[in-house]
Structures are given as structure tokens and as C-alpha cells.
FISE-973942 format. One record per residue: chain; x, y, z of N, C-alpha, C, CB in turn. Coordinates in steps of 0.1 Angstrom, whole numbers, plus 5000, padded with zeros to 4 digits. Atoms other than C-alpha are relative to their C-alpha. Last residue first. Glycine has a CB too. Layout:
// FISE-973942
chain:A&nu:X&nv:Y&nw:Z&cau:X&cav:Y&caw:Z&cu:X&cv:Y&cw:Z&cbu:X&cbv:Y&cbw:Z
...
END
This chain:
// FISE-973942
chain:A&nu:5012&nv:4990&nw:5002&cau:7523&cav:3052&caw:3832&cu:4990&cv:4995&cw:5002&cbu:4998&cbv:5007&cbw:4989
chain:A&nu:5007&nv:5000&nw:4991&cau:7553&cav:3038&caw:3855&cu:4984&cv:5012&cw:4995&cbu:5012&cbv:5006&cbw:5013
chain:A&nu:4999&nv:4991&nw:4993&cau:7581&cav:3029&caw:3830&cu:4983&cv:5001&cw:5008&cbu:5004&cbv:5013&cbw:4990
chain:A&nu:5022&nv:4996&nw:5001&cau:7592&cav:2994&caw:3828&cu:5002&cv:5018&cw:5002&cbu:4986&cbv:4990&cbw:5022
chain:A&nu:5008&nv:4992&nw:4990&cau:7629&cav:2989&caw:3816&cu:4982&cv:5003&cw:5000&cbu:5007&cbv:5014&cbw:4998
chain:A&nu:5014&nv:4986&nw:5003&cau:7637&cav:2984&caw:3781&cu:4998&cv:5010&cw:5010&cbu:4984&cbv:4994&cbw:5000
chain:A&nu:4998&nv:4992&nw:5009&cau:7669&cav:2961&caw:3790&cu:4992&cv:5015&cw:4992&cbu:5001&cbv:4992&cbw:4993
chain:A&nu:4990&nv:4996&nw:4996&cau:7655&cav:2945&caw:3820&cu:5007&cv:5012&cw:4994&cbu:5008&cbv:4990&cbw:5001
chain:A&nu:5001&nv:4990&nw:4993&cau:7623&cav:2936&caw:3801&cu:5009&cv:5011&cw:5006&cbu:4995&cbv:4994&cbw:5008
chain:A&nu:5009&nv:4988&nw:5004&cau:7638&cav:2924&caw:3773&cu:4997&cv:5009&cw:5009&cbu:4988&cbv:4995&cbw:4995
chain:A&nu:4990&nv:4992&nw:5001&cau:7659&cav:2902&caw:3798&cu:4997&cv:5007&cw:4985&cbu:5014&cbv:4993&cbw:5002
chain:A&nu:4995&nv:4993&nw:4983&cau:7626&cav:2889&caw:3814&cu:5009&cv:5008&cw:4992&cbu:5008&cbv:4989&cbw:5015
chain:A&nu:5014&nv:4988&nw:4994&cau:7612&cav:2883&caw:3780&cu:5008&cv:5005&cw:5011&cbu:4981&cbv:4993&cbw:5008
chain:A&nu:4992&nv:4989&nw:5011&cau:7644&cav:2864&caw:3768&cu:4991&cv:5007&cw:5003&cbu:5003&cbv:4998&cbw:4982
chain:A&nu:4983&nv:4999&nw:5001&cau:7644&cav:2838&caw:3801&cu:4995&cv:5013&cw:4991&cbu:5012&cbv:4984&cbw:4992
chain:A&nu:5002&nv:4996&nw:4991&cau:7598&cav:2836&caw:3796&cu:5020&cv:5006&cw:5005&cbu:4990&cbv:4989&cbw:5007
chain:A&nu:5004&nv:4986&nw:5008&cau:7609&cav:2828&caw:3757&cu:5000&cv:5008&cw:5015&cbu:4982&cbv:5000&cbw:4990
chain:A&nu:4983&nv:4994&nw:5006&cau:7638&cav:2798&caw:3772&cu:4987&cv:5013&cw:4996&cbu:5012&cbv:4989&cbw:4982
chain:A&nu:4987&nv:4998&nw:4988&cau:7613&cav:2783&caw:3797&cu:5009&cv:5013&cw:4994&cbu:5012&cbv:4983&cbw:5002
chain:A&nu:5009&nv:4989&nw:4993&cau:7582&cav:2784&caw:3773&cu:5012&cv:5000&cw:5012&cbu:4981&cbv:4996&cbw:5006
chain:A&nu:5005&nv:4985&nw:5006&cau:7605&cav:2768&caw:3750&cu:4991&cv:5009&cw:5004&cbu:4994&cbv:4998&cbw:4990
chain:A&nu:4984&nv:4997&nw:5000&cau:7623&cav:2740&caw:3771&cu:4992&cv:5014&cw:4997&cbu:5014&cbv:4992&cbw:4988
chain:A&nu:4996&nv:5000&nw:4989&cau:7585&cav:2726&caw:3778&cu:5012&cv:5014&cw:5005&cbu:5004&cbv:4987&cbw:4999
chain:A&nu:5012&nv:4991&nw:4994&cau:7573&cav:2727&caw:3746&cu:5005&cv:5007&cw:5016&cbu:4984&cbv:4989&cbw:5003
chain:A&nu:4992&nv:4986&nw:5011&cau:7606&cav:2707&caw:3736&cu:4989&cv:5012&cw:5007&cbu:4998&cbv:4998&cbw:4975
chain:A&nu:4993&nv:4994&nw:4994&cau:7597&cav:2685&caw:3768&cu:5007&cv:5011&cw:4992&cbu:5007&cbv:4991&cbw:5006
chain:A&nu:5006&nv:4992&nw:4990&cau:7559&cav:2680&caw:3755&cu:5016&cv:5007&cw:5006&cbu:4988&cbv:4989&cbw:5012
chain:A&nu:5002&nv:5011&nw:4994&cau:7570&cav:2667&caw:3714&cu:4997&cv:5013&cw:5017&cbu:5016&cbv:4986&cbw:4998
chain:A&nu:5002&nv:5015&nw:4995&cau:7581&cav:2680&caw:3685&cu:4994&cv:4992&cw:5011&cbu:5008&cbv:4997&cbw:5002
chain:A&nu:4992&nv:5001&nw:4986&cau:7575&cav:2715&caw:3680&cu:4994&cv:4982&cw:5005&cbu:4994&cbv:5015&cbw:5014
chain:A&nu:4994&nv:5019&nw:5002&cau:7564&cav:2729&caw:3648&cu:5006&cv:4996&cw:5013&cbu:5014&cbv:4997&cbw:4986
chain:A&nu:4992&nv:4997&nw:4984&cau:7551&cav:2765&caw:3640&cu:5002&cv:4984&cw:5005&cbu:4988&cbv:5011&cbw:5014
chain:A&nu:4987&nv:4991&nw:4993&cau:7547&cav:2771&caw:3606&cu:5001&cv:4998&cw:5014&cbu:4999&cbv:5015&cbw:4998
chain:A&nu:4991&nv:5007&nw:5007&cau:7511&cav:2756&caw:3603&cu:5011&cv:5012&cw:4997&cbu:4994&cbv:4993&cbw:4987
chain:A&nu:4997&nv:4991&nw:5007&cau:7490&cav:2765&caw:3632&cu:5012&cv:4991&cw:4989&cbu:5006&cbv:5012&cbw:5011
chain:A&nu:5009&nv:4989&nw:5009&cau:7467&cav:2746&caw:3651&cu:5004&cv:5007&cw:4991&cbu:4995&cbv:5010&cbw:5007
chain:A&nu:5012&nv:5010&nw:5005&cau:7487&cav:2719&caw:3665&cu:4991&cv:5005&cw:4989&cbu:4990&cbv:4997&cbw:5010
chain:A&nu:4986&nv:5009&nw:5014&cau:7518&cav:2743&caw:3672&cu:4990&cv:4988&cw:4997&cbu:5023&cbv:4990&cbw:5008
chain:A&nu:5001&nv:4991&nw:5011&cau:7489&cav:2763&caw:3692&cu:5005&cv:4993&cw:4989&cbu:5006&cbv:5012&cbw:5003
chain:A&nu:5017&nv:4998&nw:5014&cau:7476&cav:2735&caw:3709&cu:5007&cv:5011&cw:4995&cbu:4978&cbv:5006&cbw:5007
chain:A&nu:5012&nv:5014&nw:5010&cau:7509&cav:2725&caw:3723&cu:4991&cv:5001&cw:4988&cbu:4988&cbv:4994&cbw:5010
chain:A&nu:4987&nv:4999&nw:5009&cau:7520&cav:2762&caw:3734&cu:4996&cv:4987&cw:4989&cbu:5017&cbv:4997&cbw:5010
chain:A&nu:5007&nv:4985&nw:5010&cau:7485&cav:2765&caw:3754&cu:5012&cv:4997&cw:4985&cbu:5003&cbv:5022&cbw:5012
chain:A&nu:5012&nv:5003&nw:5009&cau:7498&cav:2729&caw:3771&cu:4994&cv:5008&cw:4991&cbu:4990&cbv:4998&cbw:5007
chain:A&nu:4993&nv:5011&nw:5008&cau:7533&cav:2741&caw:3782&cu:4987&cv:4996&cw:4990&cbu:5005&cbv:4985&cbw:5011
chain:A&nu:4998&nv:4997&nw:5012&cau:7510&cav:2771&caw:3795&cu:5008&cv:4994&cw:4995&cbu:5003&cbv:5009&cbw:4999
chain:A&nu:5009&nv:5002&nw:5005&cau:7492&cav:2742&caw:3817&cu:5002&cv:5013&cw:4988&cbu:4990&cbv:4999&cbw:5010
chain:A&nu:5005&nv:5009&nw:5002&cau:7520&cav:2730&caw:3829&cu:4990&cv:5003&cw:4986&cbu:4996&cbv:4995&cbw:5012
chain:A&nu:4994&nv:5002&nw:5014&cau:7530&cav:2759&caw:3839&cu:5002&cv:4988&cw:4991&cbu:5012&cbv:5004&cbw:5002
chain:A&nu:5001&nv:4993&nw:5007&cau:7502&cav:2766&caw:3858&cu:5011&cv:5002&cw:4989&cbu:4997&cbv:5008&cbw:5006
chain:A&nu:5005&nv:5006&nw:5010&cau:7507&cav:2734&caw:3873&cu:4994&cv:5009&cw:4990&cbu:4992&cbv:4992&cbw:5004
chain:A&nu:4997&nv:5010&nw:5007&cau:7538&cav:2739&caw:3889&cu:4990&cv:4997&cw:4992&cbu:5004&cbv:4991&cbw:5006
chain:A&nu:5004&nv:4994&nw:5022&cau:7524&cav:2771&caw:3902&cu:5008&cv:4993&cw:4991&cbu:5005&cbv:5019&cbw:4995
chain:A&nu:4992&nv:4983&nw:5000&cau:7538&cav:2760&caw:3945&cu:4995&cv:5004&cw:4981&cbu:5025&cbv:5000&cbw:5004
chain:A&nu:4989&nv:5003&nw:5009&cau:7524&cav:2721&caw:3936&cu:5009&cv:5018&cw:5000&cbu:4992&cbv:4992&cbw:4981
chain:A&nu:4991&nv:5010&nw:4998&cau:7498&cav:2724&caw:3962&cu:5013&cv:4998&cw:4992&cbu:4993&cbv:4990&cbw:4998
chain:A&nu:4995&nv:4997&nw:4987&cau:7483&cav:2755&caw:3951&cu:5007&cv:4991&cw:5006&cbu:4992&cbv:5004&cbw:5007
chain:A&nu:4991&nv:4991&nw:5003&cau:7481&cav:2744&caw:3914&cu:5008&cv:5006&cw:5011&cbu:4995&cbv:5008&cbw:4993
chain:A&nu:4985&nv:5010&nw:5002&cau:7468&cav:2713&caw:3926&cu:5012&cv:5012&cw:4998&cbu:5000&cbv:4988&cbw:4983
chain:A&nu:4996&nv:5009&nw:4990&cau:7439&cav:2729&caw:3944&cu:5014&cv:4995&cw:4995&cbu:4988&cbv:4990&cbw:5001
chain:A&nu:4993&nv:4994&nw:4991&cau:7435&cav:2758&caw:3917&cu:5006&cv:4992&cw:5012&cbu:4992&cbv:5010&cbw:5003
chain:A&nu:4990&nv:5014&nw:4996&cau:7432&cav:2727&caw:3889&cu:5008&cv:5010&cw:5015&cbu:5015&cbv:4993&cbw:4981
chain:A&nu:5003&nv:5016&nw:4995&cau:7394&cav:2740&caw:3881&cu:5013&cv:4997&cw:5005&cbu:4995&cbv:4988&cbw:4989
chain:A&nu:5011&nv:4999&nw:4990&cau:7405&cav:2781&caw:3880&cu:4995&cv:4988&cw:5005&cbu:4990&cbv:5006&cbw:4996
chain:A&nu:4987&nv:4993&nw:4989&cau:7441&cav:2775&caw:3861&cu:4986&cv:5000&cw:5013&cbu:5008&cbv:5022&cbw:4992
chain:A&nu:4991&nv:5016&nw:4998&cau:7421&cav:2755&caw:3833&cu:5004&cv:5005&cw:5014&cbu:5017&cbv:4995&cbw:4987
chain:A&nu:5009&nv:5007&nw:5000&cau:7394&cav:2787&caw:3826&cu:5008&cv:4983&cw:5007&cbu:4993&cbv:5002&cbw:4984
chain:A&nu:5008&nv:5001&nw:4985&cau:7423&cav:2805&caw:3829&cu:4989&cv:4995&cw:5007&cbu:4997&cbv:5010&cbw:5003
chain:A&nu:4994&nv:4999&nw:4989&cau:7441&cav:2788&caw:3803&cu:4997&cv:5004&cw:5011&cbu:5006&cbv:5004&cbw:5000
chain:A&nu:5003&nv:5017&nw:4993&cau:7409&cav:2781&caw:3784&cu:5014&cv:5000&cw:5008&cbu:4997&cbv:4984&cbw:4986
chain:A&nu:5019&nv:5007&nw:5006&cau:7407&cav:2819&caw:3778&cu:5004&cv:4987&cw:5004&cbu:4994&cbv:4999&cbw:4978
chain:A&nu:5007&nv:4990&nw:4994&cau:7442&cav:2843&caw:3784&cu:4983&cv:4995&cw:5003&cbu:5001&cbv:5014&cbw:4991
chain:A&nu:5000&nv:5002&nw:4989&cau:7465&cav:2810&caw:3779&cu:4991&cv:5011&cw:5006&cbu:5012&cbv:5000&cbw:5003
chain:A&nu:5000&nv:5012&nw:4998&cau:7449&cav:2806&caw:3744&cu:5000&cv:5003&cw:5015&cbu:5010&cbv:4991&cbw:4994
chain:A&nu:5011&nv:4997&nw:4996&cau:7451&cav:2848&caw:3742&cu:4995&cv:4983&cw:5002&cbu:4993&cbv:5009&cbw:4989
chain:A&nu:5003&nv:4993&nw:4987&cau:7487&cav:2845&caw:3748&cu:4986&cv:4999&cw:5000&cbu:5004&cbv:5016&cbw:5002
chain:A&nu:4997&nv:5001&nw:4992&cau:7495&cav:2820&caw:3725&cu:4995&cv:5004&cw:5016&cbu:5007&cbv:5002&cbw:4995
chain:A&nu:5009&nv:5010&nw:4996&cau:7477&cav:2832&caw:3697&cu:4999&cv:4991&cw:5012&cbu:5000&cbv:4993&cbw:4992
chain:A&nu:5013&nv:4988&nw:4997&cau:7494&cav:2866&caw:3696&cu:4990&cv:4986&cw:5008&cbu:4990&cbv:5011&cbw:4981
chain:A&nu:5001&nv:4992&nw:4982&cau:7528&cav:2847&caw:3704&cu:4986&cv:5009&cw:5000&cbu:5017&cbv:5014&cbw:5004
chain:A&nu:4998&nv:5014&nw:4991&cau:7521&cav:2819&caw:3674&cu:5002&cv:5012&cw:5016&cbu:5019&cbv:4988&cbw:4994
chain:A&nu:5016&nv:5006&nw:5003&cau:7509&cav:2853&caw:3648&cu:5000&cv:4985&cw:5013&cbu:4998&cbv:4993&cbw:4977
chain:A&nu:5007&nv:4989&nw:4994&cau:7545&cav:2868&caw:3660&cu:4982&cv:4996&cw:5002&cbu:5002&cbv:5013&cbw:4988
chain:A&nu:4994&nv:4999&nw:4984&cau:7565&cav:2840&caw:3658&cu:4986&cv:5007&cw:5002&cbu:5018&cbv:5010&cbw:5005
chain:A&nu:5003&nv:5009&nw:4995&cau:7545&cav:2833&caw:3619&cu:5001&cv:5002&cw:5019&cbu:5009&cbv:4990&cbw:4993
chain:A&nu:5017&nv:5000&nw:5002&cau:7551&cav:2867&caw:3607&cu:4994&cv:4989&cw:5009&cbu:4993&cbv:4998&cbw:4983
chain:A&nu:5004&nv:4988&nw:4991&cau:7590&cav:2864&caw:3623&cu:4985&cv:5003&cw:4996&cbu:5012&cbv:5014&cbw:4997
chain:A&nu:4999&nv:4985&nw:5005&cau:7596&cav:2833&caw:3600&cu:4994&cv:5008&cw:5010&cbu:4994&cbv:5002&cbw:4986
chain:A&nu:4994&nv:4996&nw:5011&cau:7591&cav:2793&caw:3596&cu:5006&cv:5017&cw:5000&cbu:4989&cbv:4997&cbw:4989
chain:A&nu:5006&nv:4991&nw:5004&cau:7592&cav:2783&caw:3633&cu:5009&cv:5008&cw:4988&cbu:4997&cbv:5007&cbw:5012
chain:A&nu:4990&nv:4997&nw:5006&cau:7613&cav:2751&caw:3647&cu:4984&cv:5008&cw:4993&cbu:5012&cbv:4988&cbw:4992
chain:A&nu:5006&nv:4988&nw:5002&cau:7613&cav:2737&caw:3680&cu:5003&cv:5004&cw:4985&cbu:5006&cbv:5011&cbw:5011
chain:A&nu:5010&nv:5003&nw:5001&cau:7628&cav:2704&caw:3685&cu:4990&cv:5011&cw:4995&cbu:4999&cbv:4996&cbw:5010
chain:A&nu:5001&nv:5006&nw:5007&cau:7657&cav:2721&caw:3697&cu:4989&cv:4989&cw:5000&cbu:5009&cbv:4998&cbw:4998
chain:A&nu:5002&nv:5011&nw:5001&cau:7659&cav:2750&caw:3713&cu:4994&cv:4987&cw:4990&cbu:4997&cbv:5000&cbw:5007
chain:A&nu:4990&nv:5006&nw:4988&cau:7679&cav:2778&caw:3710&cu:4995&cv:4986&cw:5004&cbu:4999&cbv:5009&cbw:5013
chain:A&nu:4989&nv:5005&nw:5008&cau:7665&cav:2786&caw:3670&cu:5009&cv:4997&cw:5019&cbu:5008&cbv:5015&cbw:4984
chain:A&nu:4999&nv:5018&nw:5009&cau:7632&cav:2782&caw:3681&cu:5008&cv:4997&cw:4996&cbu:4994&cbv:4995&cbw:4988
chain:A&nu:5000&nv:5010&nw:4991&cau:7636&cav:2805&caw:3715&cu:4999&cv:4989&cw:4990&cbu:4991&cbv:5001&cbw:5012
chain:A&nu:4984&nv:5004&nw:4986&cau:7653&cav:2834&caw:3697&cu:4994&cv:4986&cw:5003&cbu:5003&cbv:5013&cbw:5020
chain:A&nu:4992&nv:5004&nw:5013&cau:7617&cav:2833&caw:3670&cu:5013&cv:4997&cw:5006&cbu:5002&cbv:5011&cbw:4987
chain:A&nu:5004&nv:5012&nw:5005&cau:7594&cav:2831&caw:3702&cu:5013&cv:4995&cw:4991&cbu:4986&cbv:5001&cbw:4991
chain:A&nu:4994&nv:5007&nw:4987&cau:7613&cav:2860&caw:3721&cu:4998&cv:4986&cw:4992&cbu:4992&cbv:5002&cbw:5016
chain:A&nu:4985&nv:5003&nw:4998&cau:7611&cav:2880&caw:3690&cu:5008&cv:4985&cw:5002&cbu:5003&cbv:5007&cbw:5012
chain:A&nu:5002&nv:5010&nw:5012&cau:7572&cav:2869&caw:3687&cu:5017&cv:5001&cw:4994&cbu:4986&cbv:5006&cbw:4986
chain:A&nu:5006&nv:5015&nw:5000&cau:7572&cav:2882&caw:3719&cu:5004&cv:4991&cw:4989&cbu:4985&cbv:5000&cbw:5000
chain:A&nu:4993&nv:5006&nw:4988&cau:7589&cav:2915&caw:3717&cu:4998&cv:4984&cw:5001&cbu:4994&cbv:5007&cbw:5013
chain:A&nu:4986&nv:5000&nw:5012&cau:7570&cav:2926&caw:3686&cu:5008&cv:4987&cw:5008&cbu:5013&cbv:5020&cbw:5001
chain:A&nu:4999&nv:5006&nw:5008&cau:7539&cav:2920&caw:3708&cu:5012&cv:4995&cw:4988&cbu:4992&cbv:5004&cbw:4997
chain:A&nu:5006&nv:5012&nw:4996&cau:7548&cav:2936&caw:3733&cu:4999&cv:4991&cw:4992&cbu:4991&cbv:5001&cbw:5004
chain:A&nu:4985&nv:5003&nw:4994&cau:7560&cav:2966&caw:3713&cu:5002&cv:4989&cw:5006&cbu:5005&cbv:5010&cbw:5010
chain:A&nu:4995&nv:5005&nw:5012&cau:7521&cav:2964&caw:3697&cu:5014&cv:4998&cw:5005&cbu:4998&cbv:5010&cbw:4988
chain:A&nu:5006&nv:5015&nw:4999&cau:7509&cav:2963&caw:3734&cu:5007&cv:4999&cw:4984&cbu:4980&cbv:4997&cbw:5002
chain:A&nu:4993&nv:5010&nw:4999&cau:7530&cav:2995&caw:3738&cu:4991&cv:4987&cw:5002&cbu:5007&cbv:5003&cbw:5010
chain:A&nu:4987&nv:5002&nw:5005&cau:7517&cav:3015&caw:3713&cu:5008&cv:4990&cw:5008&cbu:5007&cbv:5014&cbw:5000
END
């Protein structure tokens, strides 16, 4: 139950973060949702697969390049997917800034509980 809430949540956060930034622009809450499932499992697979070769930079750069490299997961999805649209690397950019922002204060609002 709560991975589906998670998921709700996400594809929320997605659909808030295409209409805050611009460049960004997703047809509909099926779509957010189908772009935050794909999303995560992108960054859960050749994201960590990316995150484990660039550990030297990533450690150097304090996890500048792990966000980099979910800037990049976001990329290929809006490549892959039709409905989901995002101009260019600093809209990508803005939009994993602004969903990670409306996640946190999801979180806040929900609260974690401790099962």
C-alpha cells in the first residue's frame, strides 16, 4: 500500500513540477505517473550502474554528479515517452530540483511512520 501512495505522490510531484517549470510540459496525471514509475526504475538500473563508474567524481564533486546523472535518467525518459516533453538539460535540471522540493514537503505533511 505504501509503494502505490509513493507512487501517487510522485507522479503528483511530477505533474506540480510541469506546470512550475517551464520547458516542462506533461499531457495528464496517467502519463506523470507512468514518467515517475519509469523514472525511478531508470535511476534504480543504469543509474546505479552510472553512479558506481563515476564514484571518483561523484566523491570529489560532494554528489554533484549523482545529480547529474538523475538530470540524465529524466532526459531519457522524456525521449522515450510520448506525453512527457522537456526542452532541453537546464529545464531537466529545474524539474528534478522542483519534484525532489514537493517530495520533501509531501513527506513533512504525511510524516514517516516507523513500520
Amino acid at each position: 500500500m505504501k509503494l502505490i501512495i509513493e507512487i501517487l505522490l510522485m507522479g503528483l510531484a511530477m505533474l506540480l513540477g510541469s506546470y512550475l517549470v517551464p520547458g516542462v510540459r506533461i499531457d495528464g496525471f496517467g502519463t506523470a505517473i507512468i514518467a515517475a514509475v519509469l523514472i525511478a526504475l531508470a535511476n534504480a538500473t543504469i543509474g546505479f550502474v552510472l553512479r558506481l563508474l563515476t564514484f571518483p567524481i561523484n566523491f570529489l564533486t560532494l554528489g554533484l554528479m549523482s545529480f547529474i546523472i538523475t538530470v540524465l535518467m529524466i532526459l531519457l525518459v522524456a525521449n522515450m515517452m510520448k506525453g512527457f516533453y522537456i526542452s532541453g538539460f537546464f529545464a531537466a535540471a529545474f524539474l528534478a530540483i522542483v519534484v525532489a522540493i514537493i517530495k520533501a514537503l509531501f513527506g513533512t505533511i504525511a510524516g514517516t511512520d516507523n513500520d
